[in-house]
C-alpha angles and dihedrals in degrees: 000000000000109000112254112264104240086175164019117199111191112199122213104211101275101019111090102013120037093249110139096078092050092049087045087054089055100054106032085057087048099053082045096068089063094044103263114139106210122194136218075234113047075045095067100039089053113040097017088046139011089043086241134136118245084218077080087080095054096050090052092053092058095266108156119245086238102053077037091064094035087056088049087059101046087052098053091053092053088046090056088041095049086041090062096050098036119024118124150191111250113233113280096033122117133179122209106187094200086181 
């Protein structure tokens, strides 16, 4: 018998698992291989924000929607990467598997 669900916990990215630096890291590397210097600041303005992608910046610099994409990618595999190696709980959460 399937133990009984006693809850469902939704995490909003950086609440429960210390992600957003990581996610900063990605992307910042990224913009880097096409010569954009992103900050811990005009992160936080444009995506924290502002609501905005940092992929703005590039476009704005004359980087092409298709390397663009092709950099988007590439992120989001070092992010899952990054995530894998360095992802951890913030202080205070815990986990049970109860499996």
């Amino acid at each position: 018998m399937a133990p009984k669900l006693t809850a469902i916990l939704w995490d909003h990215d950086g609440v429960l698992v210390d992600t957003e630096r990581l996610y900063f890291r990605a992307t910042r590397d990224m913009l880097a291989r096409v010569g954009v210097e992103l900050t811990v600041e005009e992160y936080q303005q444009w995506l924290l924000i502002e609501g905005r992608g940092a992929w703005n910046l590039a476009e704005e610099r004359g980087v092409r929607k298709d390397e663009i994409d092709k950099l988007r990618a590439a992120r989001d595999d070092l992010y899952q990467d990054l995530l894998m190696r360095g992802g951890r709980a913030l202080r205070g959460i815990f986990c049970i598997d109860t499996r």
